[in-house]
Structure formats: C-alpha cells, structure tokens
C-alpha positions as CSV (number, residue, x, y, z in Angstrom):
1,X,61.1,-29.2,-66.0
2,X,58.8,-31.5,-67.8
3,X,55.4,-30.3,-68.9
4,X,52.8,-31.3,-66.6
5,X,50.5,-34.6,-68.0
6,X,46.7,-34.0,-68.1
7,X,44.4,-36.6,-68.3
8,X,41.0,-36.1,-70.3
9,X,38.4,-38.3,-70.2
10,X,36.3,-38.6,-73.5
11,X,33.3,-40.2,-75.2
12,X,32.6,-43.7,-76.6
13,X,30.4,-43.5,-79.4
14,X,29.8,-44.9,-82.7
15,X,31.8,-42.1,-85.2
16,X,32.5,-41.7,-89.0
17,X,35.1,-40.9,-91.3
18,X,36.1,-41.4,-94.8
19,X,34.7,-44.9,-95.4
20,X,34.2,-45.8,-92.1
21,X,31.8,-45.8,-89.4
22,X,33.3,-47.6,-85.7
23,X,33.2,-47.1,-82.4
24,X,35.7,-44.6,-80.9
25,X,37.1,-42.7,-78.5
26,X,35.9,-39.1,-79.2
27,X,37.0,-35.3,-77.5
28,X,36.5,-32.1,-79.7
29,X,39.7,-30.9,-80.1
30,X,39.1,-27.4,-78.4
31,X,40.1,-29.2,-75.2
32,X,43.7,-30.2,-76.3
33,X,44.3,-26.9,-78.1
34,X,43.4,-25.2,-74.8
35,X,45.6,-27.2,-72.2
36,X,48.8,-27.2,-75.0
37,X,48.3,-23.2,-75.0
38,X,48.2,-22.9,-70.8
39,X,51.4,-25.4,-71.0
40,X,50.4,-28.9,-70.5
41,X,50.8,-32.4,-72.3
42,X,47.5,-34.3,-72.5
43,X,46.8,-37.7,-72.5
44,X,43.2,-39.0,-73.9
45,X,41.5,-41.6,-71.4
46,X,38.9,-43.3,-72.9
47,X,36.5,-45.5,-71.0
48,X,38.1,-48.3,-69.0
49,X,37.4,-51.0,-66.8
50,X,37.2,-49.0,-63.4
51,X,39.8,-51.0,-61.0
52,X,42.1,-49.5,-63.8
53,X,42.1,-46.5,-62.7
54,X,44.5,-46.4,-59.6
55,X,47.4,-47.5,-62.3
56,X,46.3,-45.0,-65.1
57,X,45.7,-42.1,-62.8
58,X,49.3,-42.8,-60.8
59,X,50.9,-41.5,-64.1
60,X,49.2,-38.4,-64.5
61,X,49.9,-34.9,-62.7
62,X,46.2,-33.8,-63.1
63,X,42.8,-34.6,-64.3
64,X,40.0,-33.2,-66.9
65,X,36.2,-34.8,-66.2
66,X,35.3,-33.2,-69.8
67,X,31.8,-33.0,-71.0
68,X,29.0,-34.9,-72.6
69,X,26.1,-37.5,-72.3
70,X,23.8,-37.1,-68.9
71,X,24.9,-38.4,-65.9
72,X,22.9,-41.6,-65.4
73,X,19.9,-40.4,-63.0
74,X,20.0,-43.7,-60.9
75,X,23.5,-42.6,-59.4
76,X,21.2,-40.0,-57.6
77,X,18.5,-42.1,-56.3
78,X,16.2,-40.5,-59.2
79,X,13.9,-41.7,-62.2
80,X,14.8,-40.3,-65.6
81,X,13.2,-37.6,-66.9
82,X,11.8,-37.6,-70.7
83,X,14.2,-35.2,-71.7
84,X,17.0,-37.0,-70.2
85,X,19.4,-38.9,-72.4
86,X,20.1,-42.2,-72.5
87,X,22.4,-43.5,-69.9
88,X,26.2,-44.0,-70.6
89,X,26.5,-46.6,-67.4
90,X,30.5,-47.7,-69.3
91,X,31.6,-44.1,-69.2
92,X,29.8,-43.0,-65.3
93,X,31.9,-46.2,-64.1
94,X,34.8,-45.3,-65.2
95,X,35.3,-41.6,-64.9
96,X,33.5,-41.9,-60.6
97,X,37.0,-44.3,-60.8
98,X,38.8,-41.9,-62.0
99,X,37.7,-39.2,-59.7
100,X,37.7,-41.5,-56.7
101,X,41.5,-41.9,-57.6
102,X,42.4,-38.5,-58.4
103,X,40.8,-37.2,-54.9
104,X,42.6,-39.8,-52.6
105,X,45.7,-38.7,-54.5
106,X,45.1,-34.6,-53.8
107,X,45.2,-34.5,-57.7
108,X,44.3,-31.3,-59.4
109,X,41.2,-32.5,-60.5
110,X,38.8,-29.7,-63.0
111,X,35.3,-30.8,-64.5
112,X,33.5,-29.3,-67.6
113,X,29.6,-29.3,-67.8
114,X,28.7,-32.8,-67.3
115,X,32.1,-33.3,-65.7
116,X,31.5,-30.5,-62.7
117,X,27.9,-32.6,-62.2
118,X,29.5,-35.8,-61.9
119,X,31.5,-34.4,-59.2
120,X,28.6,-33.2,-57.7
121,X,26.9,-36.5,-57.8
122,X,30.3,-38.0,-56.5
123,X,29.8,-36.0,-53.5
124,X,26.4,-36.9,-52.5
125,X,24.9,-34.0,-54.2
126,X,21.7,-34.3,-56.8
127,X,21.0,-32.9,-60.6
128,X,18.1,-30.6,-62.3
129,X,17.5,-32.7,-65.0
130,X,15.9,-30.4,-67.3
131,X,16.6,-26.8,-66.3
132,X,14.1,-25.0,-68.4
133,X,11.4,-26.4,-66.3
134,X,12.9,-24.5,-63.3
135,X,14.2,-21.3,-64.5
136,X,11.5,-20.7,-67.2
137,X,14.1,-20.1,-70.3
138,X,16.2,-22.1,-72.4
139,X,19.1,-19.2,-71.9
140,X,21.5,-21.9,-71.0
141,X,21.2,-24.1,-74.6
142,X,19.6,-21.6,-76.9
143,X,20.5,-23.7,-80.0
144,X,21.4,-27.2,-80.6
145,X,24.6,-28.1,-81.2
146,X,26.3,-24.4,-80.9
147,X,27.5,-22.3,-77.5
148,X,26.1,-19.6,-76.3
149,X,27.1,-16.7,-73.9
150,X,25.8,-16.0,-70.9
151,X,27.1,-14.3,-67.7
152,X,28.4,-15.7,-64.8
153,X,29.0,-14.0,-61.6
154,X,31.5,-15.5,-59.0
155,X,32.0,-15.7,-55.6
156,X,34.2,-13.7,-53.6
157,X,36.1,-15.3,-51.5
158,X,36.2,-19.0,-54.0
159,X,39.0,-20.2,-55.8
160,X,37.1,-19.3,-59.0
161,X,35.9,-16.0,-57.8
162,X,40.1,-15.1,-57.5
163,X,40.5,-16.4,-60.9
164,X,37.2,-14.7,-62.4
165,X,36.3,-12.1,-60.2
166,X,33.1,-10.5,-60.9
167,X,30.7,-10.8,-63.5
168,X,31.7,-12.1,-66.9
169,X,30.2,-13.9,-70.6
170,X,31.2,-17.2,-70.5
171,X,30.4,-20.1,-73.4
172,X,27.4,-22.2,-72.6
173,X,25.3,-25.5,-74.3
174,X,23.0,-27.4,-71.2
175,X,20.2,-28.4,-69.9
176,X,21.0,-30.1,-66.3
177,X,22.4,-28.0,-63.9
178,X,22.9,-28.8,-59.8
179,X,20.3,-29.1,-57.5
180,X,21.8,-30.3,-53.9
181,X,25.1,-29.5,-53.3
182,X,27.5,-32.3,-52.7
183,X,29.2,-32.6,-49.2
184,X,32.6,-30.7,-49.2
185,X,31.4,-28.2,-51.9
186,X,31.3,-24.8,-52.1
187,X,29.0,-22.8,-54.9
188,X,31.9,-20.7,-57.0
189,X,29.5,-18.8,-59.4
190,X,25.6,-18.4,-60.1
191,X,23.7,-17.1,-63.2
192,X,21.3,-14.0,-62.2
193,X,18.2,-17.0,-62.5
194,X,20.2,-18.5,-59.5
195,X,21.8,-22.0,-61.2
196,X,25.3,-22.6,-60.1
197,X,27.5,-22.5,-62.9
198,X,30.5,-23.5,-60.4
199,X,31.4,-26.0,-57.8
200,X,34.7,-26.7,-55.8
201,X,36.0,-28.6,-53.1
202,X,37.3,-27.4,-49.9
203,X,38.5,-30.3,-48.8
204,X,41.4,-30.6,-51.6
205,X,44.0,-28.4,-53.3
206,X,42.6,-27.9,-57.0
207,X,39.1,-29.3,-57.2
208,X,37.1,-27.3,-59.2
209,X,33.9,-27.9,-61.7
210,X,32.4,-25.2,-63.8
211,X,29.4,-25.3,-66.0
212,X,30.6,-23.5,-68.6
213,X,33.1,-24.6,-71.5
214,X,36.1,-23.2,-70.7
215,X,37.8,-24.8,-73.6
216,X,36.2,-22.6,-75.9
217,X,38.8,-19.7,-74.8
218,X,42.3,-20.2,-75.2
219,X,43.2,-17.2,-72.6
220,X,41.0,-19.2,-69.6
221,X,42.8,-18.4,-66.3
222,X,40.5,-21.8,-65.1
223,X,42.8,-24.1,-67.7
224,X,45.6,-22.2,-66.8
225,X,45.3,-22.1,-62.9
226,X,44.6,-26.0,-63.3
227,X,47.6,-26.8,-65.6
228,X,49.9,-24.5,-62.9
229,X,48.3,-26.5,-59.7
230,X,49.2,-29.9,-62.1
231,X,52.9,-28.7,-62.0
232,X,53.5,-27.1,-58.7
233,X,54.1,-30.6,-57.4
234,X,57.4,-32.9,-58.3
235,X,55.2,-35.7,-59.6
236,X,51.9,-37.3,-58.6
237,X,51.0,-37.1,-55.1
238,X,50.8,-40.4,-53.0
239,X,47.7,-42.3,-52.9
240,X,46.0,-41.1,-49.6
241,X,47.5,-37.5,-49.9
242,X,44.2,-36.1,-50.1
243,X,42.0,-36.2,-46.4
244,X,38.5,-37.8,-47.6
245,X,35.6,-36.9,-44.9
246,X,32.9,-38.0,-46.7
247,X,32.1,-41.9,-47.8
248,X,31.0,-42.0,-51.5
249,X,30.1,-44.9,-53.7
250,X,32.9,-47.4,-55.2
251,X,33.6,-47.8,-58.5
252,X,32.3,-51.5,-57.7
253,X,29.5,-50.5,-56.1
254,X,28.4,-48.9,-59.2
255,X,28.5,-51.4,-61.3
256,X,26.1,-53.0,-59.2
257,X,23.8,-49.9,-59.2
258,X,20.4,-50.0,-61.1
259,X,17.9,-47.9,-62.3
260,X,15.5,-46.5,-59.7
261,X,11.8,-47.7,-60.5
C-alpha cells in the first residue's frame, strides 16, 4: 500500500540564505521528520489563491494546519490587541480554504498551535489574544523563540484523552489560547490554569487541534493516530463525505472581510 500523503501548510515570509534574502515558503523541518517517522509522505502547501484548494486538497489523504503568525483578529469580530501580531490576511485565506475543503471531504484534518485556533475560529468560536493577561503567568511562552514543557491533562472519554490519557509534559511556545468554543467542538485537554490546550470535532472522523507542538517528539501517538486515520481509507474521501451542521465563512467571503474598527 502506498504511504498516505499529508499536506502541511507553511509560512510566507521574507528568508535568507547564503547570499540571498527572498520570499519563501517556510516550515521548520521538525514537522516533516515527525510525519516520515509515524509513516507518511508530505507535501508542503504554501499559500495559495483559495478557490485552489478543492483541486489541491482532492490529492491529499490528510491535512496539517501547522503553526505560526496570529490569526487575524477581525475573523472573530475583534479589535487587535497591542501584543498581537501583524495580520497574515494571504495565509488565513488560504488555509480557512483548505480546512473548508478538508472537512466537506471527512479528511483527517490535525492543527498545531495557531493551526488548532484557526479551527476554532472556523467553527464560530473566539481567541484570547494575549494569555498572560488572563492566567497571570507567562508559563505557556517562558522564552522567546525556544519550547517549553508544561503539563497537559486530557479528557476522558476524547479522542485525545484515548491517545494521551492522563496527565503529561508536552512542548509549548504561545501566547493566544481559545476563548469560546467553536460549534461541533469538544475541549480534549486543559492546563491546571484552565486554558484548553485541545480541541476536536465531533462531527467528523479525525479532526483534532492541539496547542502544543507535537512535532517536537518523534514518538507522538497524535502524529501517528493522524497519519493511521490518513491511511485507513482507499484514497481521498468524496467531496460532501463529511455531514457539515454548522454554516461558516467562505473562503470568498473572507477576502472581503475587514478589520473591525
């Protein structure tokens, strides 16, 4: 049987190396070594125009919403906050495309830190934009540009609470976390200062969002349950496979979206 194919979405952002400095399509490689090791082929899937993504995400048997930049604010009916970043309008378009997509198809479908609260957003649901303001620590991004452990405790009776069961140190670097949840989402695991550090759909086969970097351990039963759900099926499902009860935003209704005043 063939490997299954994973799509991973990635950054746009000016990069340099040797004598150059371009634009480019960027992913820390963590995320590639991790899928290869749990038996998957991956694909990178840079920002695209969004009515692209039906014929990009038709050849894939699952999808990775990886990490970065803040979730644009306005996509939540919300002002920025001065310790939000910038907003990455190219990249939101494309990946809520690519989710749309994914969940009409029933397609395995896991998000990483920013990835988990896009899917939150997708659903309806709304963002902490600076978490120290609510839980009175930084504990969740204790310094710039490294991961930190923390532990997580999961849910019984969750998908991720049978993969994870109990309490366990997971890899951490944020500073929004999820305020409302989105409709057809069920909390999978919480810190002990209450943020959810994991999200998944009950409304689809293998939609699941966690908080924490799983990438960062090559053993993760998360990449591995997602790369086995990507291959437990002959191919792609069928546009439509997947039973969608709750109306979200088009990808062409958010190009048209603007910032909240």
């Amino acid at each position: 049987m063939p490997k299954p194919l994973i799509g991973l979405t990635t950054y746009l952002a000016d990069a340099q190396w040797g004598e150059w400095e371009l634009p480019a399509a960027l992913l820390p490689a963590a995320y590639i070594s991790c899928l290869r090791a749990a038996g998957g082929r991956v694909v990178l899937l840079p920002p695209d125009a969004p009515e692209a993504a039906p014929d990009v995400v038709a050849r894939l048997d699952a999808i990775v919403l990886t990490s970065g930049e803040d979730v644009d604010p306005a996509l939540y009916g919300a002002q920025p906050h001065p310790c939000t970043g910038p907003p990455m309008r190219e990249r939101d378009r494309w990946e809520w495309a690519v989710l749309d997509e994914a969940l009409a198809r029933d397609m395995p479908v896991l998000g990483v830190c920013r990835g988990m609260q896009l899917m939150n957003v997708h659903a309806g649901g709304t963002l902490i934009q600076h978490l120290p303001e609510t839980v009175g620590h930084h504990g969740h991004n204790l310094h710039g540009g490294h991961f930190s452990p923390h532990a997580v405790t999961t849910v019984p009776g969750t998908r991720i609470g049978a993969l994870l069961p109990g309490t366990r140190q997971v890899a951490t670097h944020h500073h929004q976390a999820v305020e409302s949840l989105g409709a057809g989402l069920v909390v999978g695991a919480r810190t002990a200062d209450g943020t959810v550090e994991a999200i998944e759909s009950t409304r689809h086969r293998f939609v699941v969002g966690v908080q924490w970097h799983p990438e960062m351990a090559f053993d993760s039963a998360v990449v591995h349950a997602l790369v086995a759900a990507a291959g437990s099926a002959s191919g792609p499902a069928p546009r439509g496979a997947g039973e969608r009860k709750v109306r979200v935003r088009s990808a062409s209704e958010l190009s048209e979206a603007t910032p909240v005043s």
